[in-house]
MIGUVEX-515913 format. One record per atom (N, C-alpha, C): residue in one letter; x, y, z; residue number from 1; atom name. Coordinates in steps of 0.05 Angstrom, whole numbers, plus 5000, padded with zeros to 4 digits. Example, Ala and Ser with C-alpha at 12.3 -4.5 7.8 and 13.67 -1.06 7.14 Angstrom:
 resn    X    Y    Z resi name
    A 5264 4886 5156    1    N
    A 5246 4910 5156    1   CA
    A 5264 4934 5156    1    C
    S 5257 4955 5142    2    N
    S 5273 4979 5143    2   CA
    S 5258 5001 5157    2    C
//
This chain:
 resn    X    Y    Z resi name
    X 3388 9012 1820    1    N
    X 3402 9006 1845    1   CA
    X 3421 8983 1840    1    C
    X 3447 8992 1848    2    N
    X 3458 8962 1842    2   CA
    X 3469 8947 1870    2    C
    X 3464 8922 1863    3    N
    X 3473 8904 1887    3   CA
    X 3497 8895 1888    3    C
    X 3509 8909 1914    4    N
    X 3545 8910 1929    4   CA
    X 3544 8874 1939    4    C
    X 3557 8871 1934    5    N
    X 3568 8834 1946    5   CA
    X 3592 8839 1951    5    C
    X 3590 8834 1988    6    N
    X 3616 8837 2007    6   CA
    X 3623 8811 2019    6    C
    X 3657 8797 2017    7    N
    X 3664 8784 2024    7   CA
    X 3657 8783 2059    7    C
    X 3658 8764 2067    8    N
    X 3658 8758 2095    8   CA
    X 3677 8772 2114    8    C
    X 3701 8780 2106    9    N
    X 3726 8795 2130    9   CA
    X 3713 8826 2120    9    C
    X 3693 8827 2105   10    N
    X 3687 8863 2100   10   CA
    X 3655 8859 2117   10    C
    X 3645 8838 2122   11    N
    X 3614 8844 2128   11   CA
    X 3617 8857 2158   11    C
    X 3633 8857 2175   12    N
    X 3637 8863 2203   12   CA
    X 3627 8897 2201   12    C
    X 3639 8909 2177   13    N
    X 3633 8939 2173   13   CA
    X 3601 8948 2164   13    C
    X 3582 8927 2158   14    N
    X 3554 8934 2148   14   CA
    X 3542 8910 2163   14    C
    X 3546 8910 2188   15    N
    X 3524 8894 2206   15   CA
    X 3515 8870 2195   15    C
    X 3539 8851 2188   16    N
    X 3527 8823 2168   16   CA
    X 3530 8822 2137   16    C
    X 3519 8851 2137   17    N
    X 3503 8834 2111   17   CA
    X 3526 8822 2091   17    C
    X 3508 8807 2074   18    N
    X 3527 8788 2047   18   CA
    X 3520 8810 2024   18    C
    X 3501 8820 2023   19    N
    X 3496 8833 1999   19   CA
    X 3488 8851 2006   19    C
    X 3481 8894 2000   20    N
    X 3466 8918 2001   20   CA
    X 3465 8920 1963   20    C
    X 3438 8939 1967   21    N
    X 3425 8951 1947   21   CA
    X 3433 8977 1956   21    C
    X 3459 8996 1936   22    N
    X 3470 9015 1934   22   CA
    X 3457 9031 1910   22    C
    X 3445 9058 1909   23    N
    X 3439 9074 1891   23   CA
    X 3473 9087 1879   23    C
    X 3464 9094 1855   24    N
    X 3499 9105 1836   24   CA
    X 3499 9097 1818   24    C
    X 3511 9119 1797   25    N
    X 3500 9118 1769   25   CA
    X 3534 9108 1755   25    C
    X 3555 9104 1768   26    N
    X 3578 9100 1773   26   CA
    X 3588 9084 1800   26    C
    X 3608 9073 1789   27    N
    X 3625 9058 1817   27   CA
    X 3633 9080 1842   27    C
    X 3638 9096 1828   28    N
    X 3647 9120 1851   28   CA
    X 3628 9123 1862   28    C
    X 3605 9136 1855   29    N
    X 3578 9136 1863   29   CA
    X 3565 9116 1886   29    C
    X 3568 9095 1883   30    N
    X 3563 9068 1893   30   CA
    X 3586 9071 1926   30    C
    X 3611 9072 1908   31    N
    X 3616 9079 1934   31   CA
    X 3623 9099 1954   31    C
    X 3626 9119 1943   32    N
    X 3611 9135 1966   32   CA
    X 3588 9139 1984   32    C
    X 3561 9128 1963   33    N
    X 3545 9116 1986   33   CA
    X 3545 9086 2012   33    C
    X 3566 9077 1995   34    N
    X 3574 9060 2014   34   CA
    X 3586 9072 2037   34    C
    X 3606 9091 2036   35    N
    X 3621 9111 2059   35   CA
    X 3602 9126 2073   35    C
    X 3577 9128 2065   36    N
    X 3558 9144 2078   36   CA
    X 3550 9127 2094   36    C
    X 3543 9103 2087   37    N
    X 3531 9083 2104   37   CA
    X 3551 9068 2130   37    C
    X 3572 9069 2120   38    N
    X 3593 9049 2139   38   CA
    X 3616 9060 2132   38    C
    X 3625 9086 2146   39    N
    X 3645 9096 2140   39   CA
    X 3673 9085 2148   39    C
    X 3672 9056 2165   40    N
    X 3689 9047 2169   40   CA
    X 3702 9023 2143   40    C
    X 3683 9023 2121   41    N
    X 3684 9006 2105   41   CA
    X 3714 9018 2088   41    C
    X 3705 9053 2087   42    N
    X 3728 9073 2065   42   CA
    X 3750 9054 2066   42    C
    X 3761 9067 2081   43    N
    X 3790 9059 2088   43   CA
    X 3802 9030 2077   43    C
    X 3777 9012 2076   44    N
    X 3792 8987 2068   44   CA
    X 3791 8992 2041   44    C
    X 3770 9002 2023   45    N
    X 3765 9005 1993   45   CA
    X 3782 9026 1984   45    C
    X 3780 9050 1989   46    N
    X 3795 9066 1977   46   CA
    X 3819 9084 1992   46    C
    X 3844 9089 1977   47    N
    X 3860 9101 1998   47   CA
    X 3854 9136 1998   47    C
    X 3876 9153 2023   48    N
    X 3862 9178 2027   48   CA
    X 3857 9191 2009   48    C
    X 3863 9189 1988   49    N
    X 3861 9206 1959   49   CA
    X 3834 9195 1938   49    C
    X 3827 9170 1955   50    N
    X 3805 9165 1948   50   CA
    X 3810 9146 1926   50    C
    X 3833 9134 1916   51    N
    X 3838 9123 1885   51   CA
    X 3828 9097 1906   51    C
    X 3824 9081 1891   52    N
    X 3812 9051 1902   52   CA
    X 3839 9041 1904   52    C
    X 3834 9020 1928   53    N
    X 3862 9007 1942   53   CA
    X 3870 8988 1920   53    C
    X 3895 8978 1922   54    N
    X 3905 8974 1897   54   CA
    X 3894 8931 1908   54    C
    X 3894 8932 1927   55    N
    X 3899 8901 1937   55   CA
    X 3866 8892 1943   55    C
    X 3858 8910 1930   56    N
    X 3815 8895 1927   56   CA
    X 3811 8903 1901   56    C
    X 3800 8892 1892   57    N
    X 3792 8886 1860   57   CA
    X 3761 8887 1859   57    C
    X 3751 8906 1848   58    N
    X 3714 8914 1843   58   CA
    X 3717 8895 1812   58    C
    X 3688 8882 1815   59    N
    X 3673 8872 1798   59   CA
    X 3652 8875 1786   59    C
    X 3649 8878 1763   60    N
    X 3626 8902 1752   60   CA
    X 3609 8883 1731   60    C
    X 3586 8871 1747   61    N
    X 3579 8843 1731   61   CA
    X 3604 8831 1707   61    C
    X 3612 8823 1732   62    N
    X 3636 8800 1725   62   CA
    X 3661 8816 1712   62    C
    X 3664 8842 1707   63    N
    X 3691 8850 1690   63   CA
    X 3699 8863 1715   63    C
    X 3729 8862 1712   64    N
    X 3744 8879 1740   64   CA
    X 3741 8911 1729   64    C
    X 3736 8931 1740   65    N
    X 3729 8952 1736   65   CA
    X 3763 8967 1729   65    C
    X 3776 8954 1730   66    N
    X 3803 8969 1719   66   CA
    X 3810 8961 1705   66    C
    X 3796 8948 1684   67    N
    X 3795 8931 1659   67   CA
    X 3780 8958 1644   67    C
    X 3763 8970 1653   68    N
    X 3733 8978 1647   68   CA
    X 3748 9008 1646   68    C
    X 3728 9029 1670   69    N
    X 3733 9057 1668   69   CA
    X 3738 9061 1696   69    C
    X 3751 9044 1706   70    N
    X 3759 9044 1741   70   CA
    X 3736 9057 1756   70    C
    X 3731 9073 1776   71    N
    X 3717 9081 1790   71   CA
    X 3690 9103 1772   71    C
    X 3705 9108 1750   72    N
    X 3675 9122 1723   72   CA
    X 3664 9097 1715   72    C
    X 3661 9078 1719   73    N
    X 3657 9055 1704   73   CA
    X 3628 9057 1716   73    C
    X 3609 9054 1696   74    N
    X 3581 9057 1693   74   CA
    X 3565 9038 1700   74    C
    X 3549 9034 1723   75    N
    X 3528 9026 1742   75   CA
    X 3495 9030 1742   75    C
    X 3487 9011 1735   76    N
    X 3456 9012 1726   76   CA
    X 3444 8993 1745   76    C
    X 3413 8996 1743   77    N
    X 3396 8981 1759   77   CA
    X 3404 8962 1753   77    C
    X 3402 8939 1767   78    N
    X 3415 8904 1773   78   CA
    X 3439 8897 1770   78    C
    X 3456 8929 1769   79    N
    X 3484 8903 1764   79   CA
    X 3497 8907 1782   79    C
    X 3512 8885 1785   80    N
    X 3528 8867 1808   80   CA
    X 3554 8878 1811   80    C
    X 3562 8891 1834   81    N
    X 3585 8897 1843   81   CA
    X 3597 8873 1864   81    C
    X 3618 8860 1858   82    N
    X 3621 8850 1872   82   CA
    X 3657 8858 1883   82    C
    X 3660 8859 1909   83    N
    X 3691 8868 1916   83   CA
    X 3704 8848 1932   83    C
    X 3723 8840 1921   84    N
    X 3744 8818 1929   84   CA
    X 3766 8830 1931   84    C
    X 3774 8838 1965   85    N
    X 3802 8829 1972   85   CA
    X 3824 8820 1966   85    C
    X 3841 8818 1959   86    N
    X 3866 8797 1959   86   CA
    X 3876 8785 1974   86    C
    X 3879 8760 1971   87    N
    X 3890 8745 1999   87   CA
    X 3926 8735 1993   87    C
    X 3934 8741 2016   88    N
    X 3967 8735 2007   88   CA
    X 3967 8708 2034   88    C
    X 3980 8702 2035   89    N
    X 3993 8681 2045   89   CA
    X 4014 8656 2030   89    C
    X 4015 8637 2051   90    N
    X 4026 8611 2036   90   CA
    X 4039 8587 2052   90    C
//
């Protein structure tokens, strides 16, 4: 099972939480069970075609997953997804 770590402007979509224990043998995997759970979450992660939004960046114990095998990128018990946003301003 690996553990999702959601920024604070994403927790509004999973009732709080800072962290879920997502089953998925893959990122894709992971998140689609995420869309099962909080289907309001999709939309911010991935666009309608499903390719992951270009302006949040998945972390796949610590490597950006589009470094890696993007959404095939391989997911095992304990490891850490973590998804960061981009923030623009100035």
């Amino acid at each position: 099972m690996a553990r999702v770590c959601l920024p604070s402007m994403l927790r509004t979509y999973v009732d709080g939480a800072k962290e879920l224990d997502v089953d998925g043998a893959t990122l894709q995997q992971v998140l689609d069970a995420l869309r099962e759970r909080s289907p309001g979450l999709e939309r911010r992660l991935r666009d309608e075609r499903g390719a992951l939004r270009r302006y949040v960046n998945f972390y796949i114990d610590g490597d950006e997953c589009r470094l890696l095998d993007g959404q095939d990128t391989a997911v095992g018990a304990r490891t850490e997804v973590m998804i960061i946003p981009s923030v623009a301003g100035g």
